[in-house]
C-alpha positions as CSV (number, residue, x, y, z in Angstrom):
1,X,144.2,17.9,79.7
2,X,143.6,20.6,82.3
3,X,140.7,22.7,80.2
4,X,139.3,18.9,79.2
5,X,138.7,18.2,82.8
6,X,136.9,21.4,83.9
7,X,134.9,21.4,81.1
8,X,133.8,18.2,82.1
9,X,133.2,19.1,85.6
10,X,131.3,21.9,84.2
11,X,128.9,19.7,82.2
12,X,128.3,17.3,85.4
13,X,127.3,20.1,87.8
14,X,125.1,22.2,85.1
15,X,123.3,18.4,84.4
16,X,123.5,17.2,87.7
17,X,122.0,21.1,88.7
18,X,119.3,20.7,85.6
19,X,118.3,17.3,86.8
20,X,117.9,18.4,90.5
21,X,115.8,21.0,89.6
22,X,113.3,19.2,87.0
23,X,113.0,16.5,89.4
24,X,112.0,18.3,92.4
25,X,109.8,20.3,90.4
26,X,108.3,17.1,88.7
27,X,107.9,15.4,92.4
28,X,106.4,18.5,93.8
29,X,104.1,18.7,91.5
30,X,103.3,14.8,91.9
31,X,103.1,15.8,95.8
32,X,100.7,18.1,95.2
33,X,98.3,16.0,93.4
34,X,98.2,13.0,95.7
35,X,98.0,15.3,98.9
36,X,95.1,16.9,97.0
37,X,93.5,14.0,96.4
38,X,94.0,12.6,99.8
39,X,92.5,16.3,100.9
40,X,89.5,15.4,98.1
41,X,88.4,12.2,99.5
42,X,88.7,13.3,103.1
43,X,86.3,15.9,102.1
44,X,83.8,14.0,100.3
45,X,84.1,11.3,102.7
46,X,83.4,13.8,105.6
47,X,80.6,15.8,104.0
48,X,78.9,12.2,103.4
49,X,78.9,11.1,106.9
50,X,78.0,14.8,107.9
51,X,75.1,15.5,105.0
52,X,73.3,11.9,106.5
53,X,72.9,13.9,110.1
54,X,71.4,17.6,108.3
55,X,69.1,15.4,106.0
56,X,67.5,13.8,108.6
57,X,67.3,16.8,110.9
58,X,66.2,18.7,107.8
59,X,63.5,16.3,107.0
60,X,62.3,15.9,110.4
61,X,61.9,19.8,110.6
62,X,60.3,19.9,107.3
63,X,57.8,17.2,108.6
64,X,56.9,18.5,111.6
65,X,56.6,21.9,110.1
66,X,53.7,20.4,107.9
67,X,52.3,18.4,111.1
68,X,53.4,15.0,110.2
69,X,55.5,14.1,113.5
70,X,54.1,13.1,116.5
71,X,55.0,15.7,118.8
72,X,52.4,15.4,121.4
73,X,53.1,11.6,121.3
74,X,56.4,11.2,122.7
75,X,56.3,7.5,122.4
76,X,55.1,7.5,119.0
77,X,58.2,10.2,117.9
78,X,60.2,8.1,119.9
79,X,60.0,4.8,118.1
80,X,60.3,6.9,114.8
81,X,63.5,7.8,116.0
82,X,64.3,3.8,117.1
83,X,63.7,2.8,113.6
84,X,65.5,5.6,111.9
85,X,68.7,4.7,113.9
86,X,68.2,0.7,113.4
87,X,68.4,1.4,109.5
88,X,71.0,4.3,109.5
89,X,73.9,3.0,111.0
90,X,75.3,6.2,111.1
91,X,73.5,7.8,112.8
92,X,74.2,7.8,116.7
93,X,71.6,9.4,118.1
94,X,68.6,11.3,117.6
95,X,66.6,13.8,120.0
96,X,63.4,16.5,119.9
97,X,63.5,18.9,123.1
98,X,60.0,20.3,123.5
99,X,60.4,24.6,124.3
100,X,56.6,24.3,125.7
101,X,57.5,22.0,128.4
102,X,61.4,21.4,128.4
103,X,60.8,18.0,127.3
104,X,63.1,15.4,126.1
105,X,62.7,12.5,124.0
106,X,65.3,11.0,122.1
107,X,67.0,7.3,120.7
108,X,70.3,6.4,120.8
109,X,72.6,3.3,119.8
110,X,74.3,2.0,122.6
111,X,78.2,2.9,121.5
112,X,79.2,-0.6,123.0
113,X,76.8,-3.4,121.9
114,X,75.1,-1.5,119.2
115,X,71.3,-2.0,121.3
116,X,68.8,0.7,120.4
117,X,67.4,2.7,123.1
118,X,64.9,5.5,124.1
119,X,64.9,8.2,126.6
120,X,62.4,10.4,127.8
121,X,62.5,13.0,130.1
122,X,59.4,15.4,131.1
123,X,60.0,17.8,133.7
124,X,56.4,17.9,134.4
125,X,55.8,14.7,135.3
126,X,59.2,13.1,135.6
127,X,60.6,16.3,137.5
128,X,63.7,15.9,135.1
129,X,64.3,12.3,135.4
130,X,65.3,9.7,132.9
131,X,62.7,7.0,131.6
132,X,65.3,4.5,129.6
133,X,64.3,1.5,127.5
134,X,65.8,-1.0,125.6
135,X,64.0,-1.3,122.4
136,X,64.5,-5.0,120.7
137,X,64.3,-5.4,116.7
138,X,60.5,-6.3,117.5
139,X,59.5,-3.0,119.1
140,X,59.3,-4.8,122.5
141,X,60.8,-2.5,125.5
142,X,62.7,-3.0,128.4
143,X,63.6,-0.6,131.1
144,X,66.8,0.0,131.7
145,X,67.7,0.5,135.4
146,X,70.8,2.7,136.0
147,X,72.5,3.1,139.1
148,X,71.8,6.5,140.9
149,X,69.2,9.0,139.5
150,X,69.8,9.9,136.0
151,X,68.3,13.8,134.9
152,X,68.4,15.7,131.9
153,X,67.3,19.6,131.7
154,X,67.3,20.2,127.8
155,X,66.7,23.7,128.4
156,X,70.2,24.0,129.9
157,X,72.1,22.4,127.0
158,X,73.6,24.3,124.8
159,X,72.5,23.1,121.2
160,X,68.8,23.5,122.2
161,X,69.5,27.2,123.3
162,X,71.6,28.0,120.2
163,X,69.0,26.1,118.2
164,X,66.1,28.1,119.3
165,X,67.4,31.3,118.0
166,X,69.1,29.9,114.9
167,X,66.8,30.2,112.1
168,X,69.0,26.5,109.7
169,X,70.8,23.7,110.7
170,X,73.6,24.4,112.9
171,X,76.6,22.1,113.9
172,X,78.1,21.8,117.0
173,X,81.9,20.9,118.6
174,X,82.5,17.3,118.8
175,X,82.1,16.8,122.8
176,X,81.5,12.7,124.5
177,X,77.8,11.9,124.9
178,X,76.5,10.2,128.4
179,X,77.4,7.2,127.2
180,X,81.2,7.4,126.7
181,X,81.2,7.6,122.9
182,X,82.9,11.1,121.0
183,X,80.4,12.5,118.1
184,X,78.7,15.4,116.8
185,X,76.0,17.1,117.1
186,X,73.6,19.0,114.0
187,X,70.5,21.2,115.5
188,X,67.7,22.7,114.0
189,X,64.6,24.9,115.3
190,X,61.7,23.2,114.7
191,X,58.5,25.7,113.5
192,X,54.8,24.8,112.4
193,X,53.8,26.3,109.4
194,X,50.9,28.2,111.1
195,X,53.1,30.1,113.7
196,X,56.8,30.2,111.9
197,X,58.0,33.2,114.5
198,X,57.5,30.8,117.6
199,X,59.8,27.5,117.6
200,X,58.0,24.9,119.5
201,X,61.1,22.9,120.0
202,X,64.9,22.1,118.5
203,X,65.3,18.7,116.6
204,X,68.9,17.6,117.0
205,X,70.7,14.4,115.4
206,X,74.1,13.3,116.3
207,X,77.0,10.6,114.8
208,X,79.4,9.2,116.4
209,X,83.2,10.2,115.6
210,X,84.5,6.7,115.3
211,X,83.4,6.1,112.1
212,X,85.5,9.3,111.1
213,X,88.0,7.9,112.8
214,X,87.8,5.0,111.3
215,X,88.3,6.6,108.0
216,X,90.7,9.0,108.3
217,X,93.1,6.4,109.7
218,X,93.0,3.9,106.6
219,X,93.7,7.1,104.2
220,X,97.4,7.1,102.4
221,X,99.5,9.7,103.3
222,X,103.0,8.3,102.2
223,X,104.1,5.5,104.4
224,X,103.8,6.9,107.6
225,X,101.4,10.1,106.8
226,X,98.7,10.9,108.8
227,X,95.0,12.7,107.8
228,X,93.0,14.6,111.0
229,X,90.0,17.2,111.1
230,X,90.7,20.3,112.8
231,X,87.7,22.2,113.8
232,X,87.5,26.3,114.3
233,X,87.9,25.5,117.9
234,X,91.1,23.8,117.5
235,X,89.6,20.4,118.6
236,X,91.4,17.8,117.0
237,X,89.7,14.7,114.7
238,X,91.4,11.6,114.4
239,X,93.9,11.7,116.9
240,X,94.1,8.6,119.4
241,X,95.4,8.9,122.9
242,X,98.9,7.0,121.4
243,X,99.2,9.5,118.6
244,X,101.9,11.4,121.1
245,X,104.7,12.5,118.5
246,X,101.5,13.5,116.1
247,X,99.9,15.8,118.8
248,X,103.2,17.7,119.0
249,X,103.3,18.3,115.6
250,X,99.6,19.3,116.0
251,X,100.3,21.5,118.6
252,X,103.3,23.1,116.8
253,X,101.3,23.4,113.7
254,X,98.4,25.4,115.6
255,X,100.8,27.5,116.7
256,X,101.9,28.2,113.1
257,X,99.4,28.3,110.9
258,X,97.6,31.4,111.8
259,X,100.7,33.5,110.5
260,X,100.4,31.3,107.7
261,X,96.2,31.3,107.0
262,X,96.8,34.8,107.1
263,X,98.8,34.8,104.0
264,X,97.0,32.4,102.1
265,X,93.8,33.2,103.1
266,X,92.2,33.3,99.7
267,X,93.9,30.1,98.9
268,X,91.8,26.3,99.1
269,X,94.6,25.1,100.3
270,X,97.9,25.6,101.2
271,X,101.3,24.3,103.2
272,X,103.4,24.6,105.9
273,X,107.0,23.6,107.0
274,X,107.4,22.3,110.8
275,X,110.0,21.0,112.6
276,X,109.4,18.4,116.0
277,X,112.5,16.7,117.7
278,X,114.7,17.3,114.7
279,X,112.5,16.1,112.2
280,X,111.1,17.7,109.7
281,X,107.4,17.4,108.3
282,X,105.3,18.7,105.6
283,X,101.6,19.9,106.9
284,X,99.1,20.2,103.6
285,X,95.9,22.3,105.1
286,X,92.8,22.3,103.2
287,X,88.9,23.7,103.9
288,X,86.4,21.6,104.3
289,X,82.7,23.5,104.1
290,X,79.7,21.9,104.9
291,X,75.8,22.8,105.9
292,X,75.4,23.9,109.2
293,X,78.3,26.4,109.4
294,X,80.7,23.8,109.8
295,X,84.1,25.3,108.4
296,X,87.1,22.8,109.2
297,X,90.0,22.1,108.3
298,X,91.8,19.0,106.7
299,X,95.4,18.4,107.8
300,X,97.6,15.6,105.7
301,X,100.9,15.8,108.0
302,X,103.6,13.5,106.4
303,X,107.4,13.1,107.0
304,X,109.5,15.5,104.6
305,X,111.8,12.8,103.6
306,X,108.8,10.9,102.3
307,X,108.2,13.4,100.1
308,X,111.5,14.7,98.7
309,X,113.5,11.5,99.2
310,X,113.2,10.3,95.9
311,X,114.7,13.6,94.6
312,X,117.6,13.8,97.2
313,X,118.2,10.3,96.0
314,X,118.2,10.3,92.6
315,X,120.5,13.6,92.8
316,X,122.7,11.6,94.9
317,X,122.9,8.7,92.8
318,X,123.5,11.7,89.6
319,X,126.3,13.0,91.6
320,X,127.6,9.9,91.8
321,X,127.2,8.7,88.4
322,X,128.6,11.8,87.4
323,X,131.6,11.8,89.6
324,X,131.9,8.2,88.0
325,X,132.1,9.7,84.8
326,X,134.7,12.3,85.7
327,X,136.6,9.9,86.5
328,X,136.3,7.9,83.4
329,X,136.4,11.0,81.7
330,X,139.9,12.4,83.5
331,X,141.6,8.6,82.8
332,X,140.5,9.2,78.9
333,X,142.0,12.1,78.8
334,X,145.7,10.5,80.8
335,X,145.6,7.7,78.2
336,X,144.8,10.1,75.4
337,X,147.4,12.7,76.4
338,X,150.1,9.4,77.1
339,X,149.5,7.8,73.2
340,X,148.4,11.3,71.4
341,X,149.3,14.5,72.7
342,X,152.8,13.4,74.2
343,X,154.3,11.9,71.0
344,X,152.6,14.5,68.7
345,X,155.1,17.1,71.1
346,X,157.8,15.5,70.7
347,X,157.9,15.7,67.4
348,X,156.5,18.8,67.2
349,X,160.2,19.7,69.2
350,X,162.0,17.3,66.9
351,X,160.7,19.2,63.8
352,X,161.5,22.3,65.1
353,X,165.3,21.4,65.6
354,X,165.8,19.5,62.5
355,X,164.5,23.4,61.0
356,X,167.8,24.2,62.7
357,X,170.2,21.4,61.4
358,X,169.8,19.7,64.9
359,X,169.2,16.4,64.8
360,X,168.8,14.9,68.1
361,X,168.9,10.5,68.9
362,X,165.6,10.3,70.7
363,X,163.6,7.7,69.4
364,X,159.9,8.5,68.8
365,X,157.4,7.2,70.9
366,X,155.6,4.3,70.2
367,X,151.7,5.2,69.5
368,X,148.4,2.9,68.6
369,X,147.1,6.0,66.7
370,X,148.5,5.0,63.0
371,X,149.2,8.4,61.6
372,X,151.1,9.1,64.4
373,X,153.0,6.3,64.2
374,X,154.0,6.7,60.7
375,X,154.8,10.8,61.5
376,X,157.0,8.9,63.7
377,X,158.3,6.6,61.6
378,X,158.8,9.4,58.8
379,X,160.6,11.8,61.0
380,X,163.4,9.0,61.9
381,X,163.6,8.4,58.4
382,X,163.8,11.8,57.1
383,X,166.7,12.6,60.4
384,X,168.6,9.5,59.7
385,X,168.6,10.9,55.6
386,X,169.9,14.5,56.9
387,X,172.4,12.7,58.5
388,X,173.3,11.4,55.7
389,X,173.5,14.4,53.6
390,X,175.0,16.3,56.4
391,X,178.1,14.1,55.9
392,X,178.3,15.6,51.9
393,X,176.9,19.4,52.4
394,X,178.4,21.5,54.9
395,X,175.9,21.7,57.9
396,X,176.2,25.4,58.4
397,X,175.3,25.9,54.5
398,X,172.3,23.5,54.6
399,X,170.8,25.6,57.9
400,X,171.6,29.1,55.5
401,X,169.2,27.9,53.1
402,X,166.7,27.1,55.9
403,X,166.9,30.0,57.4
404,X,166.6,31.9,54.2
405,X,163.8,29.5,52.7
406,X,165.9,28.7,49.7
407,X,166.2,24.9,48.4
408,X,169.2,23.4,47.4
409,X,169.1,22.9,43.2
410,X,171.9,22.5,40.7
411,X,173.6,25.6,39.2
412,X,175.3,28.1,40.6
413,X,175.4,32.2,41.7
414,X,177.5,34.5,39.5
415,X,179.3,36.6,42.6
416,X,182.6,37.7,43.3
417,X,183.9,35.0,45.2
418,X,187.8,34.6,47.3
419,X,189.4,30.9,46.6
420,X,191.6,29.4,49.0
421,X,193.3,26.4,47.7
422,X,194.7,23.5,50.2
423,X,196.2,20.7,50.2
424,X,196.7,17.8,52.6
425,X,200.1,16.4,53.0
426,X,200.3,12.8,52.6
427,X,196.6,12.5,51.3
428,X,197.7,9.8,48.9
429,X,199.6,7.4,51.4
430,X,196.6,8.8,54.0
431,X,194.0,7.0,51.9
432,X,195.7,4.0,51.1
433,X,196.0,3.4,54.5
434,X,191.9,3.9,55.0
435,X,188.9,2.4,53.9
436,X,186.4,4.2,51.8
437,X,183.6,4.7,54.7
438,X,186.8,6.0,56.8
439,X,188.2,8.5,54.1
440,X,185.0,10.0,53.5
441,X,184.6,10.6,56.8
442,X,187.7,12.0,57.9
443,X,187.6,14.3,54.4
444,X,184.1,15.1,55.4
445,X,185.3,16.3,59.1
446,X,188.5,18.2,58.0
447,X,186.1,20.1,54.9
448,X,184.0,21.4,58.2
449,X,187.0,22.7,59.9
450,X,188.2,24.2,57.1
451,X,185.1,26.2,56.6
452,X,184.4,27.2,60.3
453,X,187.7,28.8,59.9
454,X,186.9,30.5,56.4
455,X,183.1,31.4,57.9
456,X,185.7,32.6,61.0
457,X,187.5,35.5,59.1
């Protein structure tokens, strides 16, 4: 029973073990898809929303290259730039500084109400202050008084410096515009065809980060996984001020991943194992590429026991199925051992002792297994017939011809042989006295006597 029991524990850890491992290998693999296609949309997604900005500063370069924008009418290129922001939702803003007189004129959607307005600002004659109108859908405008005086020195920012020496569309960190609102901003160099060494301005179009936001925040991550854009600069996309247990594991990630890009720096993507309050989480990073130099990265962050659950699960509930079945296994082998192997030893012992002439009075246990009930059955016939024979053949000369393998036949042995002769007194009146059964018995007991004494000398 012993060797039946370890081999069966044997066989539940080696398929418990072999289940463990094809499972998690099976879920990891299943992990790895949907946080790559989580990573995939994200990226598609982003590079939509990003391409909208560089094709219209793109086309608005390539058109004022060939001398179709207005630039010397800056209310002309301004209303251009109000009707390309009332049919591109998108985009948030839109903006021309002039490098021949620091000029500024620009449209914007209002983050709040959505209204449409234009801005100019011209050094020359302004002196650096803000003209702002309200444009309505009808081209009408309105001026927009603001408290205290508003200025804007285009020359100073930093995407119309970087833009004048940057020869393609160039991207900018996400930053909050004058209006409250968090976006981006996409610049270009703007060049005439008929002096393309000399920029004559820097076209710039910006979109606001809460449609990104918006996004990244109905992707599926697991239950409680979260998507976010992390730029070179480690500015953060997609975070909102009550996101506090995410920015530590942001923070903790930041400080991890470097170590980690280094090792997997030819990879697309690749993971990382962090730990916050106890709790451990899986980070998936990916690249994300786009015109304009922009080289972020997507982070899917999502709680380890989302991912692995299922397989500590189903090895627990294999354990325990297979613990189950030990035990059903070990009570087989009790009730087995009880009915099979217990009365197939004992009468393994009574066989060996009736080789010896020694017949012993314990019944044979009762069995459901037929053949061992008639081995049974067989062996208390075949004791109760020795006994029998023993009571007619000498016992000691029955276990002689055991022991030397001979069987009993008629005939005899020609050998030189010494007879002793008895007799009993009274025999006669002794057996008259008796009953057969009796007689035999008593003649039966005195011939054994009588031999143990001759087998004596």
């Amino acid at each position: 029973m012993t060797w039946m029991v370890g081999l069966l524990v044997i066989t539940v850890a080696v398929i418990g073990t072999i289940v463990h491992v094809r499972m998690t290998t099976a879920v990891e693999w299943l992990v790895h898809l949907h946080l790559e296609s989580v990573a995939t949309a994200t990226r598609s997604e982003v590079k939509s929303l990003l391409q909208s900005a560089t094709n219209v500063v793109d086309e608005y370069a390539t058109n004022g290259a060939q001398g179709r924008l207005p630039l010397d009418d800056p209310e002309a290129l301004g209303m251009l730039f109000v009707e390309r922001i009332r049919h591109q939702p998108v985009i948030g803003w839109i903006g021309f500084g002039d490098a021949r007189d620091h000029s500024y004129t620009g449209a914007t959607r209002a983050f709040d109400d959505g209204t449409i307005r234009y801005y100019r600002a011209a050094p020359a004659r302004l002196g650096s202050k803000v003209d702002e109108f309200h444009v309505a859908v009808d081209g009408a405008r309105t001026r927009v008084h603001t408290e205290g005086q508003t200025t804007y020195k285009v020359q100073t920012k930093g995407w119309f410096k970087h833009g004048l020496v940057t020869k393609r569309s160039t991207w900018f960190e996400p930053y909050q515009f004058t209006n409250g609102a968090h976006g981006m901003t996409v610049a270009r160099r703007l060049v005439l065809e008929s002096d393309p060494e000399r920029p004559v301005g820097v076209l710039s179009v910006d979109f606001f980060l809460r449609d990104l936001d918006v996004f990244l925040a109905k992707l599926a991550a697991g239950e409680s996984g979260r998507v976010v854009l992390v730029t070179k600069q480690g500015t953060v996309i997609g975070l909102h001020p009550e996101d506090g247990k995410l920015r530590q594991i942001i923070t903790s990630g930041l400080a991890q991943k470097s170590e980690a890009e280094a090792s997997q720096h030819q990879s697309d993507s690749w993971q990382l194992p962090l730990e916050v309050h106890g709790v451990s989480y899986r980070a998936w990073f990916s690249h994300l590429i786009a015109d304009g130099d922009l080289d972020w990265q997507i982070w899917i962050i999502v709680p380890e026991e989302e991912l692995t659950g299922v397989v500590e699960e189903i090895l627990r509930s294999t354990v325990a199925l297979g613990l189950l079945g030990l035990l059903l296994a070990a009570l087989l082998a009790w009730f087995i051992a009880r009915n099979i192997a217990t009365p197939v030893k004992q009468m393994s012992e009574d066989m060996e002792q009736l080789g010896s002439m020694q017949m012993t009075d314990t019944e044979m246990p009762e069995s459901f297994v037929k053949e061992i009930h008639i081995l049974g059955d067989s062996i208390q016939r075949m004791k109760a017939g020795l006994r029998s024979f023993e009571r007619y053949v000498p016992a000691n000369l029955v276990r002689q011809l055991i022991r030397r393998g001979e069987v009993a036949r008629l005939g005899g042995d020609v050998r030189q042989l010494t007879i002793h002769f008895s007799d009993i007194a009274g025999f006669t009146g002794i057996t008259e006295k008796l009953d057969s059964d009796t007689t035999v018995r008593e003649l039966g007991e005195y011939l054994e006597l009588m031999t143990d004494a001759i087998d004596a000398q």
